[in-house]
C-alpha positions in Angstrom: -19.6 -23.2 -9.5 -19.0 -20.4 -6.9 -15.6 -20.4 -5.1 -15.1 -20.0 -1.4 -15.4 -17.1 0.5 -12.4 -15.2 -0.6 -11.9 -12.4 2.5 -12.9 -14.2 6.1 -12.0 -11.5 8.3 -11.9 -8.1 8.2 -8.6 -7.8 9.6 -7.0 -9.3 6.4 -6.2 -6.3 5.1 -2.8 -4.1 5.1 -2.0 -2.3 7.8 -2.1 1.1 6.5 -5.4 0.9 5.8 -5.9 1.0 9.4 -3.4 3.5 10.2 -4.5 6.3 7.8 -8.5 5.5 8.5 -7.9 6.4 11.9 -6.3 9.7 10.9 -9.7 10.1 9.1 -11.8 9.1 11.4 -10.3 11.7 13.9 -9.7 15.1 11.8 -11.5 15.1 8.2 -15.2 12.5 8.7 -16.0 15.5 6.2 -14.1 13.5 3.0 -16.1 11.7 0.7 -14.2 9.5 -1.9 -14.2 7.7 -4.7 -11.9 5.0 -6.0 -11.4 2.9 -9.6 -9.9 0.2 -10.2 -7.3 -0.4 -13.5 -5.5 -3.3 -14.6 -2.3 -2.1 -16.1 -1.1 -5.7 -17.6 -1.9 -5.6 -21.4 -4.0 -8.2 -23.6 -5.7 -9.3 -20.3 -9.4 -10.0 -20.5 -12.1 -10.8 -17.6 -14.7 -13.5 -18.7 -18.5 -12.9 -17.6 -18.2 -15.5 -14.9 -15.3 -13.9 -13.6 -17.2 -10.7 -12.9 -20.1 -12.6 -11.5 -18.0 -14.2 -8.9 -16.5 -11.0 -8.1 -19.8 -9.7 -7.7 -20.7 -12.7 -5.3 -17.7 -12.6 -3.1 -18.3 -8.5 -2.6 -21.7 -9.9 -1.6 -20.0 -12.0 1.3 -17.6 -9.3 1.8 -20.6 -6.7 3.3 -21.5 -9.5 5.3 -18.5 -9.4 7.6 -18.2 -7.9 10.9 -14.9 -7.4 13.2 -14.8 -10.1 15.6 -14.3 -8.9 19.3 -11.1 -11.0 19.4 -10.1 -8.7 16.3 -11.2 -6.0 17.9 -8.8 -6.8 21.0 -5.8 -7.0 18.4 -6.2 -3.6 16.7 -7.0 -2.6 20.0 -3.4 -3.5 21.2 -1.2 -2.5 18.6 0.3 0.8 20.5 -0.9 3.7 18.0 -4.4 2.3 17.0 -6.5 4.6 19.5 -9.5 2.7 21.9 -12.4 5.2 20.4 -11.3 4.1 16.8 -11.8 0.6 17.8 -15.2 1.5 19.1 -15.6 3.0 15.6 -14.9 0.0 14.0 -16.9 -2.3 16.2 -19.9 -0.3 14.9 -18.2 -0.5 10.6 -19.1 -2.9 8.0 -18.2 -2.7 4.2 -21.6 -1.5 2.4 -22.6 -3.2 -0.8 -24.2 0.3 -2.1 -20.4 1.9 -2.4 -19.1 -0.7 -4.7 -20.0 -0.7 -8.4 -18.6 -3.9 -10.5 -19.2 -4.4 -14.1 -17.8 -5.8 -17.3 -17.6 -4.4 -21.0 -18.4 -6.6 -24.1 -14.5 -6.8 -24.5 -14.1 -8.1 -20.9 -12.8 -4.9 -19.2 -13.7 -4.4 -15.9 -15.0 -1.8 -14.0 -14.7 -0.9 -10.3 -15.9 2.4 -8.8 -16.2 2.2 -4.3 -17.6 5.5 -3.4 -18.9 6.8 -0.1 -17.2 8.8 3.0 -13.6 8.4 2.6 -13.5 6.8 5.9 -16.3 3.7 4.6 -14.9 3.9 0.8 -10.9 3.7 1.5 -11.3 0.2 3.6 -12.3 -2.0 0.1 -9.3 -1.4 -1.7 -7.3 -4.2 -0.2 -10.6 -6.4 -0.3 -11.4 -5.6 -3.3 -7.8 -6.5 -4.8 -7.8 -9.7 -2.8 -10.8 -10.9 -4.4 -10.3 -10.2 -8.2 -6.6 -12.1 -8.4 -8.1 -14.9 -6.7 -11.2 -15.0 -8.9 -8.9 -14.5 -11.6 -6.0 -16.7 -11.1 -8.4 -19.7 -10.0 -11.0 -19.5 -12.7 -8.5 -18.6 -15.7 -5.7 -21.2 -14.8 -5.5 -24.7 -13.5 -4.9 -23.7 -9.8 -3.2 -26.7 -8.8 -0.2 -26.4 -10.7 0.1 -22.7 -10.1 0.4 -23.8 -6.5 3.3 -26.3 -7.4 5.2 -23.5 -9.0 4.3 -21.0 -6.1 5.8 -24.1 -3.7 9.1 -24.7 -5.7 9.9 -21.0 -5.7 9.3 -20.5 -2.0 11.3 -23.4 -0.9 14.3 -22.0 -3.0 13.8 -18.7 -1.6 13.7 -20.1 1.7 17.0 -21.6 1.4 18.5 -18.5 -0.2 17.4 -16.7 2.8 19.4 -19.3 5.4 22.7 -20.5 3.0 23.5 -16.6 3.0 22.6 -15.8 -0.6 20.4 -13.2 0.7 21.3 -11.5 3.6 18.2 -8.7 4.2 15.9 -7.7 6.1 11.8 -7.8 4.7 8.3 -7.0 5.4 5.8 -9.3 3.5 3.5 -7.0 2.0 2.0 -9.3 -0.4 -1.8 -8.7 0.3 -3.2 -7.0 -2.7 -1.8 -9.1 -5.6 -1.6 -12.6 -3.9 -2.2 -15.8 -5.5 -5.0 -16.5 -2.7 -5.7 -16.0 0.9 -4.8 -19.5 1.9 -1.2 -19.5 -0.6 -0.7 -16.2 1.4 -1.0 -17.6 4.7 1.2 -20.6 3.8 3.9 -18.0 2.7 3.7 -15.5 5.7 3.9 -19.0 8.2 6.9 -20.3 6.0 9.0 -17.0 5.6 8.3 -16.3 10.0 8.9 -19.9 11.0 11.6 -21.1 8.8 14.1 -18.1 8.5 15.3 -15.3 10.5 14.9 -12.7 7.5 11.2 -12.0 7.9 10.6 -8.9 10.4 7.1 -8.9 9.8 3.8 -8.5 7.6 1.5 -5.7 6.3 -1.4 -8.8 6.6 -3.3 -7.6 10.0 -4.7 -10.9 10.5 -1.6 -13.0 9.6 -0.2 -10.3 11.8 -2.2 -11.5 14.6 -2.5 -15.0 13.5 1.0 -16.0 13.9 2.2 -13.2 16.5 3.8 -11.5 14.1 4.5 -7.6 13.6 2.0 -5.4 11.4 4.1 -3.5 9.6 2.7 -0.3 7.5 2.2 3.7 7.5 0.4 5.6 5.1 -0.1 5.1 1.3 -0.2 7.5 -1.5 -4.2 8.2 -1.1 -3.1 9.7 2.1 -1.5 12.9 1.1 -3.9 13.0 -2.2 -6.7 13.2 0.2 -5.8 16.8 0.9 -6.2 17.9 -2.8 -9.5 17.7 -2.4 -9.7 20.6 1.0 -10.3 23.8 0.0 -8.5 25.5 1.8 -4.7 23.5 1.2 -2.7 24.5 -1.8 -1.9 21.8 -4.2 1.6 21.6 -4.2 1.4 22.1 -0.3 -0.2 18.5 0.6 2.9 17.1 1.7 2.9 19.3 4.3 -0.3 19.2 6.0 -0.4 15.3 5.5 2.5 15.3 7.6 1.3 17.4 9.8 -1.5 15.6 10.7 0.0 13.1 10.7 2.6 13.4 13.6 -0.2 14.8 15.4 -2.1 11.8 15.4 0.5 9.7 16.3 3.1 11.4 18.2 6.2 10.7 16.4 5.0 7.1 16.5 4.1 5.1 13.1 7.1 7.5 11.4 7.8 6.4 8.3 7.0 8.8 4.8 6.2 7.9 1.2 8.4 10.1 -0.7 6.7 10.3 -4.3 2.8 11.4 -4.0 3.8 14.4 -6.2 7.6 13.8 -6.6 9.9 13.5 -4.1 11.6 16.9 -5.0 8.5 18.4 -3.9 8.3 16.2 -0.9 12.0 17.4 0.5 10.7 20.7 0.6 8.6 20.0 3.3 10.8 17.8 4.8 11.9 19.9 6.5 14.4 19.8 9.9 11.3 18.7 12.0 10.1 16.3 10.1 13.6 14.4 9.1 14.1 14.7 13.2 10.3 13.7 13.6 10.2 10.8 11.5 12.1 7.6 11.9 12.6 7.0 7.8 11.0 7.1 4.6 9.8 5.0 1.8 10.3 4.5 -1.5 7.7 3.3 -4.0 8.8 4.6 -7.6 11.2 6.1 -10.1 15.4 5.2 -9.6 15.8 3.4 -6.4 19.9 4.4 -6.1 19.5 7.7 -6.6 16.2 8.1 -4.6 18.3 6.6 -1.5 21.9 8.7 -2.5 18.9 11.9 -2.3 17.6 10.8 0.9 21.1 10.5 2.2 22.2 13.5 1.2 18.8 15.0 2.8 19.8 14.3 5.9 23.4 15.2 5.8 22.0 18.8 5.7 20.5 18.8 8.4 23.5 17.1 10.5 21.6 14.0 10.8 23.5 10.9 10.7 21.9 8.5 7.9 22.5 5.4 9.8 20.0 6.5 12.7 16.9 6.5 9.5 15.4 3.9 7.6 15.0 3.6 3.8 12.2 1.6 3.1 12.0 -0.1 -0.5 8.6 -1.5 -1.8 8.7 -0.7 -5.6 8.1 -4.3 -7.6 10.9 -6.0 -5.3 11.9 -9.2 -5.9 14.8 -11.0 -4.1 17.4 -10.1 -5.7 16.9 -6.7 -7.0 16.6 -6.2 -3.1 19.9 -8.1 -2.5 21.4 -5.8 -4.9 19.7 -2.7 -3.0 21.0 -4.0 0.3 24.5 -4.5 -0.7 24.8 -0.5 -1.9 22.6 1.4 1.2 23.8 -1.5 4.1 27.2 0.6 5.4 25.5 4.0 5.0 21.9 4.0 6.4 19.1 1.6 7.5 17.9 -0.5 5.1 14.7 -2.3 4.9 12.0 -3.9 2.3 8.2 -4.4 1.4 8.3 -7.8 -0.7 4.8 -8.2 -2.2 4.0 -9.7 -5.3 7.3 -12.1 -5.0 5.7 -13.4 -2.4 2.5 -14.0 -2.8 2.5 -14.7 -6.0 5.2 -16.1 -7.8 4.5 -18.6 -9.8 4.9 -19.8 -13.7 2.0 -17.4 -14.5 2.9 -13.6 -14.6 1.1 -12.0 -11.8 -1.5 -9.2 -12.6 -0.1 -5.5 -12.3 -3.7 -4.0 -10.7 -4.2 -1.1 -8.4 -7.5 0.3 -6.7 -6.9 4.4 -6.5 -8.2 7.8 -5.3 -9.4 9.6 -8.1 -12.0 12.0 -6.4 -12.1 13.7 -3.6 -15.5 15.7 -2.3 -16.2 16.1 -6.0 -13.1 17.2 -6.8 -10.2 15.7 -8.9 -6.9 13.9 -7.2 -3.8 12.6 -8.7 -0.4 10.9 -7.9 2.1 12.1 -10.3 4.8 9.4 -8.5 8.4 10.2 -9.3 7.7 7.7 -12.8 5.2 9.0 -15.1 4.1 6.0 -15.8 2.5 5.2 -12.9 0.3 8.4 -12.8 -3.1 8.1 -12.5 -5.9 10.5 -13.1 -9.2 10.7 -14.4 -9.0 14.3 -15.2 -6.3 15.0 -17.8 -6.6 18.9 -17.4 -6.3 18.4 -13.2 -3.3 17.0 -13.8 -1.6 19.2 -15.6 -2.7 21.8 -13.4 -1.5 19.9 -10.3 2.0 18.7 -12.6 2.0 23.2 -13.1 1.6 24.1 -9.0 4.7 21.3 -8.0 6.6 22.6 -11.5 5.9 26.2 -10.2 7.1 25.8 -6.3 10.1 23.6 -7.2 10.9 26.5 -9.1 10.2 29.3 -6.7 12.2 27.3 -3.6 14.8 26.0 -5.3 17.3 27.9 -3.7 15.6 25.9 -0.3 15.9 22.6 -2.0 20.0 22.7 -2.2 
């Protein structure tokens, strides 16, 4: 029996997928990409009628088309540009980019490739439908929901007896239970506390009157390993660049740990920290990440508390609590809640990612300030890139102090 349609809209996406398209769409149209998918949970296995309903709701996915109400939405959200609307008016997801299979031993296999402007906007979609297929079709749904239900209405009331005190985006997209638990969550968090500043969700976003929240992701600055003419352990740089030229100063905040974030402070330079209004972290020590970040701006006589640290890396409530309690007297502090959202229930939650792995041909890699979430097809490419950061931290790191 063939679920629902899974994705509706093509608004229900993050954010950043938007924001880093456009970015794209503007400067580099040359790009072509190509993404795979990997499941990092262990002992996990996708039955044969899993991977034929993922195969059917990619089907319904190519279908969609923005809707000219959508279209308004993106269309007023202050940095998203009129001619990239008109862009997307003309988009729609192709079926020939996507490639979904399974092994004999139930691993499967996603490759999206086409112009990195077509091939980056599945990711999200893609994500959205394999944990729903997954969860729906390998669990009784119904009492996944009743777990999800208990542990949202005790988070809630953490949220308003004063257990919990923070600020958060819901960013819970990718790895949510489904699209309609999602919605329920998003409505809750908004309606019933004071805690929730906003969603990465565009269309729960504009659904609710609520604030997208999102920047760019780590495919953003591993985009430029694959230009010529841009030095590896340089790609910081000219993200950023662009970056601030597309929007101004607007949409400022930057991910930190593409190739380490001891690589990133070198081009984080006295511009940018003026430039941008914070930075986000996504891997490796949070405390010392945002003690390093402090002490970043210090040097350049910039007083922490006017900048934003960001935390998104596998929050849950009160890891983010704990977080808040040690950052709140010396700088802004914020946080990207995903999974703990969307899907917390009495099943563990899949660990999967969609990620750039070629670009024009070429090799790309995050190396992430935790090995463990490096990803690369090419074992040699990385090492290489791992050499070029290794051999600039080196050179500059009389610049780094």
């Amino acid at each position: 029996m063939r679920l629902a349609p899974i994705v509706e809209s093509l608004l229900d996406t993050d954010l950043y997928k938007f924001n880093m398209d456009q970015v794209i769409f503007h400067k580099h149209t040359d790009l072509c990409g190509e993404y795979h998918f990997k499941l990092r949970n262990k002992d996990v296995a996708f039955t044969k009628e899993m991977a034929e309903e993922i195969n059917a709701q990619i089907d319904h996915l190519c279908t969609l088309r923005f809707k000219k109400a959508e279209l308004d939405y993106l269309r007023s959200i202050r940095f998203i540009k009129n001619d990239y609307v008109e862009f997307l008016r003309l988009w729609h997801p192709i079926r020939e980019y996507v490639k979904a299979s399974l092994s004999d031993n139930g691993e499967l296999s996603i490759v999206v490739s086409g112009p990195l402007f077509s091939a980056m906007q599945f990711e999200i979609y893609l994500l959205e439908i394999v944990n729903e297929v997954y969860f729906r079709m390998k669990y009784d749904y119904d009492t996944l929901l009743r777990s999800a239900e208990e542990k949202l209405d005790a988070k809630i009331r953490a949220l308003n007896d004063g257990t919990y005190t923070f600020s958060f985006a819901e960013f819970g997209c990718r790895r949510r239970l489904s699209r309609e638990w999602e919605d329920v969550v998003v409505r809750r968090l908004a309606q019933e506390t004071k805690s929730c500043v906003g969603t990465s969700n565009v269309y729960l976003a504009y659904k609710y009157g609520l604030t997208p929240i999102g920047t760019y992701a780590h495919e953003f600055v591993q985009m430029y390993q694959g230009i010529d003419s841009i030095p590896l352990a340089y790609t910081n740089h000219y993200a950023m660049k662009d970056w601030f030229s597309e929007y101004d100063g607007d949409n400022g905040t930057a991910l930190t740990d593409t190739i380490t974030t001891d690589l990133f402070l070198l081009d984080f330079n006295r511009s940018n920290v003026n430039n941008y209004t914070g930075v986000r972290h996504d891997s490796g020590d949070p405390y010392a990440w945002g003690e390093k970040m402090i002490v970043h701006y210090q040097k350049y006589g910039v007083d922490p508390k006017t900048k934003l640290l960001l935390f998104s890396d596998s929050l849950d409530f009160d890891r983010a609590q704990k977080l808040y309690d040690h950052f709140k007297d010396k700088t802004k502090v914020s946080f990207g809640i995903g999974t703990f959202c969307s899907n917390d229930t009495c099943e563990k939650a899949l660990n999967i990612v969609i990620k750039l792995q070629y670009v024009n041909g070429r090799p790309v890699a995050k190396l992430s300030d935790d090995v463990g979430k490096a990803m690369c097809k090419d074992p040699d490419y990385l090492e290489y890139l791992k050499r070029a950061v290794d051999f600039r931290l080196e050179r500059e790191k009389d610049k780094a102090v």
